[in-house]
BAMARVEX-321229 format. One record per residue (C-alpha): residue in three letters; y, z, x. Coordinates in pm, whole numbers, padded with zeros to 5 digits, always signed. Example, Ala and Ser with C-alpha at 12.3 -4.5 7.8 and 13.67 -1.06 7.14 Angstrom:
BEGIN
ALA-00450+00780+01230/SER-00106+00714+01367/
***
This chain:
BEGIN
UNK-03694+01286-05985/UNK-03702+01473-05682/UNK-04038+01299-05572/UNK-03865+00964-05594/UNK-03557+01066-05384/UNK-03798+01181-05094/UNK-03922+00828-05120/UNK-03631+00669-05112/UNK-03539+00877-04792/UNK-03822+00773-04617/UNK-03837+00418-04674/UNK-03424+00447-04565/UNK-03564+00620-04249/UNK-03834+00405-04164/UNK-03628+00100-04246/UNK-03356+00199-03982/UNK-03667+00328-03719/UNK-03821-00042-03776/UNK-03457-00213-03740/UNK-03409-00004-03435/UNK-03723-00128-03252/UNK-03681-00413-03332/UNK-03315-00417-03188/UNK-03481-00279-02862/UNK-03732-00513-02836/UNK-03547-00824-02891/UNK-03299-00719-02614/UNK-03591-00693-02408/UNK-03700-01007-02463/UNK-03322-01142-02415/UNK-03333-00938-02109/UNK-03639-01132-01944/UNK-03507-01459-02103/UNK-03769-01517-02316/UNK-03574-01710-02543/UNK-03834-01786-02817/UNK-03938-01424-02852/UNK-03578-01269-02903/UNK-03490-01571-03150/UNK-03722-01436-03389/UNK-03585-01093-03363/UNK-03239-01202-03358/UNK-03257-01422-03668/UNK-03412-01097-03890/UNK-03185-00875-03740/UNK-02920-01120-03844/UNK-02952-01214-04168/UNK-02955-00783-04228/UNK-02714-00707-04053/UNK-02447-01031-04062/UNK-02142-00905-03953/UNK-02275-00740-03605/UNK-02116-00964-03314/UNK-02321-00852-03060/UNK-02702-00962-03282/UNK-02487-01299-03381/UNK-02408-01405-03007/UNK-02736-01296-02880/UNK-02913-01523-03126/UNK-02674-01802-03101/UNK-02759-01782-02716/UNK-03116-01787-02741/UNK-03055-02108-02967/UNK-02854-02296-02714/UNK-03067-02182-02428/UNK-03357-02355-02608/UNK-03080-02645-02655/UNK-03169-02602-03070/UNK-02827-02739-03141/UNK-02905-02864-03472/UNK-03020-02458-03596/UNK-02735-02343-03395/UNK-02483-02560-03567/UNK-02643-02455-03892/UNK-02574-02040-03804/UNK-02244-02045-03695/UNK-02166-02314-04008/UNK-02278-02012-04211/UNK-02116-01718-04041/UNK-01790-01965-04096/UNK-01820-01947-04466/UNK-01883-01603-04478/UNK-01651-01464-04241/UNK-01352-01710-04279/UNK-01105-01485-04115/UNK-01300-01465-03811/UNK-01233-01754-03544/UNK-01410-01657-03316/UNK-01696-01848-03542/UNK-01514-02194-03552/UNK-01469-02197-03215/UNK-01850-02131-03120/UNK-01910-02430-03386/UNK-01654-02627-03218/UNK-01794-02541-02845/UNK-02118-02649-02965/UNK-02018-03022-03049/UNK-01865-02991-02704/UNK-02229-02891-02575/UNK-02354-03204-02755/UNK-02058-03462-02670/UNK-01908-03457-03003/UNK-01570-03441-02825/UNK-01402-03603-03163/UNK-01555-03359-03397/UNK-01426-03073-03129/UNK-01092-03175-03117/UNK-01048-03204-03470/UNK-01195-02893-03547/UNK-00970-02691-03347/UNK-00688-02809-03432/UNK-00794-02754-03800/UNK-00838-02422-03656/UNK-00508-02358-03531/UNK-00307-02504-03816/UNK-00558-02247-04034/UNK-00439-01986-03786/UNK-00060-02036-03815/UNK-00087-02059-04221/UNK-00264-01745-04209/UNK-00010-01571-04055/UNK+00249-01712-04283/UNK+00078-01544-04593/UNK+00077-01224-04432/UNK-00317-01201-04385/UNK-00319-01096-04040/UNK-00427-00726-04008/UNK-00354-00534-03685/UNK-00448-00809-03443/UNK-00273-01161-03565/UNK-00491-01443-03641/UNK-00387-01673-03387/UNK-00364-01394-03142/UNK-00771-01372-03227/UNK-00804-01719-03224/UNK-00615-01741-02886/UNK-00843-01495-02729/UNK-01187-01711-02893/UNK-01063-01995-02689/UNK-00991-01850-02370/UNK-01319-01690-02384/UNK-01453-02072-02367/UNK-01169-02180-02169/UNK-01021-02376-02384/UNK-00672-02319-02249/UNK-00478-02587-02440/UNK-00561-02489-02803/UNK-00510-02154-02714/UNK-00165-02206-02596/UNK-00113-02434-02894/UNK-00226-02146-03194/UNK+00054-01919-02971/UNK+00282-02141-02960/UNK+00303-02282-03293/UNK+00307-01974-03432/UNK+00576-01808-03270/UNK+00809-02125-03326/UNK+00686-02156-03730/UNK+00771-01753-03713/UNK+00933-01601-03410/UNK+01077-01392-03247/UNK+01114-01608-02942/UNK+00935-01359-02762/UNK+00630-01374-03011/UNK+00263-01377-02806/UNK+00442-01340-02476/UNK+00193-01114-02313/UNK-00072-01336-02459/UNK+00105-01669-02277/UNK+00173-01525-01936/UNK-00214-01467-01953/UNK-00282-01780-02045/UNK-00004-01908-01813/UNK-00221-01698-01539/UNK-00529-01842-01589/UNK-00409-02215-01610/UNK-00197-02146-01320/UNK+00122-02303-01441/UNK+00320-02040-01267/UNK+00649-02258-01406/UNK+00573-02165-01759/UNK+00456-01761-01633/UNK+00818-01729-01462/UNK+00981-01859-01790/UNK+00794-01653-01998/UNK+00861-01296-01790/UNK+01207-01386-01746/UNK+01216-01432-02115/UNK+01082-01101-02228/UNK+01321-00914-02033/UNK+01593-01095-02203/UNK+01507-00943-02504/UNK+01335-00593-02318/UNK+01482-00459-01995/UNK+01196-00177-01999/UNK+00932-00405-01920/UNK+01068-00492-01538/UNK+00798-00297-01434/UNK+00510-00511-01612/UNK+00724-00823-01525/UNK+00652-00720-01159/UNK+00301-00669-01202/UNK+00239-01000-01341/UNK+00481-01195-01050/UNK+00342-00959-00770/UNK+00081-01207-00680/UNK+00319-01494-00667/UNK+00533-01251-00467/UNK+00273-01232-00261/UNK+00146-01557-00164/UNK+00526-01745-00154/UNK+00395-01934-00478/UNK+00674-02080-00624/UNK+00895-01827-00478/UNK+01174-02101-00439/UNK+01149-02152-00822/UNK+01128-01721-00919/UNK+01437-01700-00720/UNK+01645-01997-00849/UNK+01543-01919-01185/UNK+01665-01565-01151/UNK+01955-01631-01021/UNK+02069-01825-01321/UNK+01968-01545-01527/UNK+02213-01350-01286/UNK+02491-01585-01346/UNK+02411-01622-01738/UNK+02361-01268-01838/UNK+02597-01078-01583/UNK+02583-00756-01858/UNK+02207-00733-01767/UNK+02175-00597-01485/UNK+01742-00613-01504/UNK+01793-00963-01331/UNK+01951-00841-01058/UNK+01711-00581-01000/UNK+01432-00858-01037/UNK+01644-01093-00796/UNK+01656-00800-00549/UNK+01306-00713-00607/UNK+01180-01046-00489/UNK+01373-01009-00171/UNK+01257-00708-00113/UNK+00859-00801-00156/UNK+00935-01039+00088/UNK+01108-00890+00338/UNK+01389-01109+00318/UNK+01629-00801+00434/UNK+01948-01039+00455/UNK+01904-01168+00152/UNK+01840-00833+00014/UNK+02153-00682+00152/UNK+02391-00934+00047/UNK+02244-00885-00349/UNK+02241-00478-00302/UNK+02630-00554-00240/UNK+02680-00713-00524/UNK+02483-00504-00782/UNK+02688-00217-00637/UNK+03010-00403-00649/UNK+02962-00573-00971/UNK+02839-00229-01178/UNK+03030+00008-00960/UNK+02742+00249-00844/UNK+02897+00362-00517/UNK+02650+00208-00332/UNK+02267+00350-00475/UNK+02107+00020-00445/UNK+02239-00024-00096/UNK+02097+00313+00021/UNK+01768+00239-00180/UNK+01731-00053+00040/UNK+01868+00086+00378/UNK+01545+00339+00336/UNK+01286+00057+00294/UNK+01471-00147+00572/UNK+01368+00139+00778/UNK+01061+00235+00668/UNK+00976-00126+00779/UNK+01127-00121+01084/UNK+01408-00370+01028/UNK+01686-00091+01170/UNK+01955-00436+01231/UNK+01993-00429+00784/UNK+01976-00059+00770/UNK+02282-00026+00998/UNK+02463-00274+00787/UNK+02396-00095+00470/UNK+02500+00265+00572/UNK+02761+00093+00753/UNK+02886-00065+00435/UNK+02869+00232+00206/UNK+03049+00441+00478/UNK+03334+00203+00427/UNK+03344+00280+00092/UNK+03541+00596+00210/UNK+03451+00957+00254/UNK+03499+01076-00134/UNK+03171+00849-00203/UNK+02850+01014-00346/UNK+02644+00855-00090/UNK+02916+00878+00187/UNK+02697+01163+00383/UNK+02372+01013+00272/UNK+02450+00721+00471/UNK+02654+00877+00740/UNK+02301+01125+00818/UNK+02136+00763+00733/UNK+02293+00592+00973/UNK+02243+00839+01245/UNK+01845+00843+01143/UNK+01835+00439+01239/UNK+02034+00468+01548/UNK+01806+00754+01658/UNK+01480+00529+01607/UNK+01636+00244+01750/UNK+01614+00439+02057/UNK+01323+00599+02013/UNK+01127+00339+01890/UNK+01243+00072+02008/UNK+01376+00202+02376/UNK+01646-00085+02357/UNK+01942+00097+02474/UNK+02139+00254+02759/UNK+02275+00566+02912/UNK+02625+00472+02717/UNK+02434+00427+02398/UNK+02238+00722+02470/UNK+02599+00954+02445/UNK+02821+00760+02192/UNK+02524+00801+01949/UNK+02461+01200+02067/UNK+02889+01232+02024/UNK+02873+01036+01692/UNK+02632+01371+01579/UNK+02828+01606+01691/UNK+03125+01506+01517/UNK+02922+01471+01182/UNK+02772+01790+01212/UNK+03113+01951+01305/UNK+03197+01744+00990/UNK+02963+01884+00774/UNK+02848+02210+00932/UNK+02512+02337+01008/UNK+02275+02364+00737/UNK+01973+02286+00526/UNK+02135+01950+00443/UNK+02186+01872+00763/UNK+01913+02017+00953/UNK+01686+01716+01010/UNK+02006+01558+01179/UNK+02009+01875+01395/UNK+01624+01789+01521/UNK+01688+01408+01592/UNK+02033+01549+01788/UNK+01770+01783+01966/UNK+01511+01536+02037/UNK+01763+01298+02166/UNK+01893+01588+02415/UNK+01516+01678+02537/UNK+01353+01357+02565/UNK+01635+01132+02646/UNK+01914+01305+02779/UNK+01667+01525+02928/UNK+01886+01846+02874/UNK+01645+02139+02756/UNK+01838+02393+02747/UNK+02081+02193+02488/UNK+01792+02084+02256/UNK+01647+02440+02275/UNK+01982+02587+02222/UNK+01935+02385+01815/UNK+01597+02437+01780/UNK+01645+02811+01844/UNK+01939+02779+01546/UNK+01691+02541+01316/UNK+01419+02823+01328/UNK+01633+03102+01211/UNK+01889+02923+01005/UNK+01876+03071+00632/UNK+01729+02888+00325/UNK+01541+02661+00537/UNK+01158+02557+00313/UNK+00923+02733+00533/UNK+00692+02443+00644/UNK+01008+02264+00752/UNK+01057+02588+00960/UNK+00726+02627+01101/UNK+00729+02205+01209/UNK+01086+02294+01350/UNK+00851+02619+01563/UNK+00643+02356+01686/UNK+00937+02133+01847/UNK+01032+02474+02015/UNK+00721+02502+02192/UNK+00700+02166+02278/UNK+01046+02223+02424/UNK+00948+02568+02581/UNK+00625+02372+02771/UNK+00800+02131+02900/UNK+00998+02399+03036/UNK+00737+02598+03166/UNK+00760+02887+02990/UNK+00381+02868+02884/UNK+00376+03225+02725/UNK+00648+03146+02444/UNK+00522+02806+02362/UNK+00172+02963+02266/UNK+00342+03246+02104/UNK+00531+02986+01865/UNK+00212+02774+01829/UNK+00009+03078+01706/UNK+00278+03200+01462/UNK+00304+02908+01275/UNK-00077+02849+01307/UNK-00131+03203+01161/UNK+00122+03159+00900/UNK-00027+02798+00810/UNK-00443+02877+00860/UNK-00568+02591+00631/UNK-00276+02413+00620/UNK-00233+02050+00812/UNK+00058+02173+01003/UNK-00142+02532+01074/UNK-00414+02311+01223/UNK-00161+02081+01422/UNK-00066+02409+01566/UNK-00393+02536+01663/UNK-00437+02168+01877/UNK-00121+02168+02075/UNK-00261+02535+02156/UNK-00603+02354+02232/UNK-00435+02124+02422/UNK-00215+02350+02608/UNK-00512+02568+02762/UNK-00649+02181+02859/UNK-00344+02127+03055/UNK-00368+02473+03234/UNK-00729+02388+03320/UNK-00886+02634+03102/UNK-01127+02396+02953/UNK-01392+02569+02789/UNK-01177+02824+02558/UNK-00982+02433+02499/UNK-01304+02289+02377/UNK-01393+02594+02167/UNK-01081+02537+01949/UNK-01112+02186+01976/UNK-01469+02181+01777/UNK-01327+02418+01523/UNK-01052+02141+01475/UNK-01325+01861+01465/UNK-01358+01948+01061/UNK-00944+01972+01020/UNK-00823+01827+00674/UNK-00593+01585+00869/UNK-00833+01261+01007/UNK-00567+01244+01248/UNK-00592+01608+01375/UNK-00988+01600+01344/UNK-01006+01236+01547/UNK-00746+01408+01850/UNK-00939+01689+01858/UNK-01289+01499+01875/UNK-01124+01287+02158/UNK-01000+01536+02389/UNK-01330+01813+02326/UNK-01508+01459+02437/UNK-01298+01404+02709/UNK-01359+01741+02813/UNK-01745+01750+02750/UNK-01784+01421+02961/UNK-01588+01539+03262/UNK-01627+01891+03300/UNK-02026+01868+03419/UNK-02031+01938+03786/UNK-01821+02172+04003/UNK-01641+01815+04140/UNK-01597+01660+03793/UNK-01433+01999+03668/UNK-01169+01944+03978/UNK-01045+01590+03867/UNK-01041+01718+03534/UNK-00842+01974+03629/UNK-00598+01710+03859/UNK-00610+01508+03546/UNK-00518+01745+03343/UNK-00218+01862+03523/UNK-00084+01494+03541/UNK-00076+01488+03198/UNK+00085+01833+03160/UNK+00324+01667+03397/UNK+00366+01359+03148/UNK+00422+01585+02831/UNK+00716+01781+03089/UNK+00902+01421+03165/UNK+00805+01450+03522/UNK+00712+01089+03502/UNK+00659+01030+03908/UNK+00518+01360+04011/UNK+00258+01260+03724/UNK+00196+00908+03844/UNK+00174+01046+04194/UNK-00119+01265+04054/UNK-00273+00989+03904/UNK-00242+00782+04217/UNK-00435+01008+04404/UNK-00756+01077+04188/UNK-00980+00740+04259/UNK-00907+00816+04640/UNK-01040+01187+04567/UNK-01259+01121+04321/UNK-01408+00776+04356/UNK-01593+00624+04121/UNK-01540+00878+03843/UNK-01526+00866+03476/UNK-01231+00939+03450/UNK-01105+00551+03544/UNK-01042+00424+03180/UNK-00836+00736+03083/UNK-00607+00708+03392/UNK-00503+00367+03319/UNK-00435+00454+02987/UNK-00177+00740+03112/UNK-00044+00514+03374/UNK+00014+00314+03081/UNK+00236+00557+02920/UNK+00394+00634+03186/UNK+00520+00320+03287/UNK+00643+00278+02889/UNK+00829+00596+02903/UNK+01016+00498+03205/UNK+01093+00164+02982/UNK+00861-00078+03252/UNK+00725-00259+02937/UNK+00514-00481+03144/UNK+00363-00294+03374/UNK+00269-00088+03059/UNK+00112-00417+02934/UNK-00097-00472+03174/UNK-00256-00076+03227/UNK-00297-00107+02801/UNK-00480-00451+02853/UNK-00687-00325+03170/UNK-00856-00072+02914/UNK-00887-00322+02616/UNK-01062-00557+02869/UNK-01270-00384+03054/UNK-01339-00064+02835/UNK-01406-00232+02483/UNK-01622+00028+02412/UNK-01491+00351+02521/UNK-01304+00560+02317/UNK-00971+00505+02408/UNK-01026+00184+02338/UNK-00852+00117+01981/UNK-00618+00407+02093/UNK-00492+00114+02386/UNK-00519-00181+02166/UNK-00303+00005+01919/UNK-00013+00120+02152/UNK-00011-00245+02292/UNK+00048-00357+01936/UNK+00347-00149+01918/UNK+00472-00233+02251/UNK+00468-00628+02166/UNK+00605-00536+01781/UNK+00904-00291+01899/UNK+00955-00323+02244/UNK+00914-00669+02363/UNK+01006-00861+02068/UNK+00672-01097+02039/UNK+00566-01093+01735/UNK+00314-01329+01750/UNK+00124-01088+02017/UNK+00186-00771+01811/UNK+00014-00969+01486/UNK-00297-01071+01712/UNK-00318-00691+01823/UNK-00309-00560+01424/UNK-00571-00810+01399/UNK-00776-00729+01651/UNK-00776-00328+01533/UNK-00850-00439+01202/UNK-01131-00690+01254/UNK-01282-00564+01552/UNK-01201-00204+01551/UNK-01257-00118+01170/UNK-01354+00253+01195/UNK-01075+00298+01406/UNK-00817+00599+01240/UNK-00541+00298+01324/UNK-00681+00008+01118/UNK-00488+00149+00794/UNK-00141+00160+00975/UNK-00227-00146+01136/UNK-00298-00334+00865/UNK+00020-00259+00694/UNK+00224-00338+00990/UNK-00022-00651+01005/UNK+00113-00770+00631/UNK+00495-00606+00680/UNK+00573-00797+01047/UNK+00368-01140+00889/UNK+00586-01142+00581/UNK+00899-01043+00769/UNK+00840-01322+01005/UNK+00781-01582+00746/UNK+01128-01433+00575/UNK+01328-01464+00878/UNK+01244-01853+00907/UNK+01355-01945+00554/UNK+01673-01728+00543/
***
């Protein structure tokens, strides 16, 4: 007895080895398409193992690669019988009339196949994936849209719920590009399911995205709006499509309403005031904080917006430069009566900095911006990275006043108390850089190299520019003097001494002729002339180094900053977008290609939405 169980093991064994080389080998002859070879494999392995998928499509593929219609028709005739619950094998019989013309036979066939399908369903025999789900999926696999939309269809109106097979439609809907039917469908399913905005989003983005019957999304919505008023997913969908966009206006007059119509004190207005801003579009901002502010003090987002609206007026300036010396003081007044409002503290400490900035490099009254920062450094309950950025602003402020020996005292402490940190290594540059601007170039450099391996590509790529700077100009005893001139200029620049600095600048060709230096003193001349708002004079000093220093380093670092200048500054859009371009297409290692290319896509859409609104 035992003898003949051994046997029986080892015939099982060598039956599965034999089966399993021959597996290997006929995939190797699939492989190297030798059709005839793997056939014969195929067909054994087949009729031993008939329910395995993968042997039966590999063998039906050798068939029709040979063109053996006749034997393929016979095989999947036969796995039809046998596996009768299985469409995927009626469809492969009916795509092989296709193959052969039989267009009649086809048609007839599947819709046989779908009526099979539905009655299936009806008699409960549909396990965990429906039947005409499966059969759906066998026809898109052979692109047979139609009958798959049919078997879906006709099912879920013999059956129902109306939202039966809708994730199964909008992919069919996808593929067949009736983006009608796809907008339907979504706005359907969230009729029935407000959780699934988020997938509804997913599957629109691209519509969204390129203004494919946008027109349609929107007027469809809006009905939804008017229909369902209790729901409030359409309006978030409505306001959503503004949004992607960039319709702002649009946008703003629907934030109203949701917050009107469902009494939310104004949420979805400050939701959108902070991506108005974060894309630049300060005019819809305003207008939202504005708007909740009216709502009265006792609101829950009444500070929120008041600090908010503050925030865009304080970019506006500082971004844009498009105001005046009145501006300048009803705007620092308006945050001094907020933060008398208010008080000083944690919550209102990042209105303190702007209200300090705006002092320093606008008002240009240190002692009143140091006079906060001192109070932001020390003031209690303050996160300590927010205190150590706020340490940095100090010395900043403390350079530009001179007083070189406190600045690198506060530049040290928070690099000490931040060593691997980002903001620990920002520290350690404006250090770096402060030893540049006193002419102490090699101890610069030193640090500088450390910094070349910072965490922060922004850090690493400043400090790889200015140790390069420093490398390239610091050769002979005559080089290290206009490096030092240089140097000081910019030191002047960073203290708001904008004509003693252009002076400076003035004089090194005539003392220096002919030096390398040329590209990098057109590029400060350059900022110089955009700090003292003389946009195009700017322009041109930016443009003199994109034209005739394409492949220097500050190169990008020009085209960039005149890409800004035409977005913010001077209002031409159509300039700014051939700048992004350039950066991104000609310029691709450059660290601004990112933020350039999603400027590139925000200012393009937000064009195209200002036209049609």
């Amino acid at each position: 007895m035992r003898s003949i169980f051994c046997l029986f093991i080892c015939l099982y064994v060598t039956n599965v080895f034999a089966q399993q080389a021959d597996d290997e080998l006929a995939a190797q002859f699939f492989y190297n398409e030798e059709y005839d070879k793997a056939e014969i494999l195929y067909k054994k392995l087949l009729k031993k193992n008939p329910e395995s998928v993968y042997i039966y499509q590999n063998y039906l593929e050798c068939l029709l690669k040979q063109k053996s219609f006749s034997e393929a028709e016979k095989v999947v005739s036969k796995q039809t019988k046998k596996f009768k619950s299985k469409p995927l094998y009626v469809v492969d019989l009916g795509y092989i009339y296709g193959l052969q013309g039989k267009e009649k036979e086809k048609k007839k066939l599947y819709e046989n196949a779908v009526s099979y399908a539905v009655e299936e369903m009806g008699n409960g025999r549909s396990g965990l994936v429906s039947i005409p789900e499966q059969l759906a999926s066998a026809f898109l696999s052979k692109q047979e849209y139609g009958f798959a939309k049919s078997a879906l269809i006709k099912a879920r109106k013999a059956y129902g719920p109306a939202t039966l097979f809708a994730q199964n439609l909008i992919e069919v809907y996808k593929l067949t590009k009736d983006y009608e039917s796809l907008i339907n469908e979504c706005l359907l399913v969230l009729n029935f399911d407000a959780t699934q905005l988020r997938s509804t989003k997913a599957n629109l983005v691209f519509l969204v995205d390129t203004d494919t019957k946008i027109d349609y999304l929107q007027e469809k919505a809006s009905i939804y709006v008017q229909k369902y008023p209790e729901k409030t997913v359409y309006d978030e969908l409505l306001l959503w499509v503004f949004v992607q966009q960039k319709k702002f206006n649009s946008a703003f007059r629907q934030a109203s309403a949701m917050d009107r119509r469902n009494k939310t004190e104004g949420k979805n207005l400050i939701d959108l005031a902070i991506i108005c801003l974060s894309n630049k579009n300060y005019a819809v901002a305003i207008k939202c904080y504005d708007k909740i502010i009216s709502f009265g003090a006792d609101g829950y987002f009444y500070l929120n917006a008041k600090m908010g609206s503050l925030e865009t007026n304080y970019k506006l300036i500082s971004e844009t430069g498009q105001y005046t010396s009145e501006d300048l003081n009803l705007l620092i007044n308006r945050y001094l009566a907020v933060l008398t409002q208010f008080g000083k503290s944690p919550q209102t400490a990042k209105s303190m900095k702007q209200l300090s900035d705006l002092y320093i490099y606008y008002k240009h009254d240190l002692d009143s911006g140091v006079s906060i920062l001192e109070s932001l450094v020390v003031m209690p309950r303050l996160q300590q990275k927010t205190r150590g950025a706020y340490k940095l602003a100090l010395g900043d402020a403390m350079l530009m006043k001179n007083e070189v020996w406190d600045a690198t005292l506060l530049y040290g402490q928070v690099d000490k108390a931040f060593k691997e940190d980002p903001l620990g290594q920002e520290a350690k540059f404006r250090n770096a850089k402060l030893s540049f601007y006193r002419g102490d170039f090699e101890w610069s450099k030193d640090q500088l190299d450390v910094l070349k391996t910072a965490t922060s590509q922004l850090i690493s790529n400043n400090a790889i520019e200015l140790s390069l700077l420093i490398k390239d100009n610091t050769g002979l005893d005559s080089s290290t003097e206009a490096m030092a001139a240089f140097a000081h200029a910019q030191l002047l620049l960073f203290q708001n001494k904008l004509e003693e600095s252009l002076e400076e600048l003035n004089q090194l060709p005539f003392k220096y002729p002919k030096h390398a230096l040329e590209d990098e003193i057109y590029y400060v001349k350059a900022q110089i002339y955009e700090n003292q708002r003389k946009y195009t004079k700017a322009e041109e000093y930016y443009n003199t180094v994109v034209k005739f220093f394409s492949d220097d380093i500050l190169a990008d670092n020009a085209l960039y900053a005149l890409a800004q200048l035409y977005d913010l500054k001077l209002n031409q859009p159509e300039k700014a977008l051939e700048m992004y371009e350039r950066i991104i297409f000609d310029y691709n290692s450059s660290l601004f290609v990112v933020d350039a290319r999603k400027r590139y896509k925000a200012l393009k859409k937000a064009t195209q939405g200002a036209k049609s609104q």
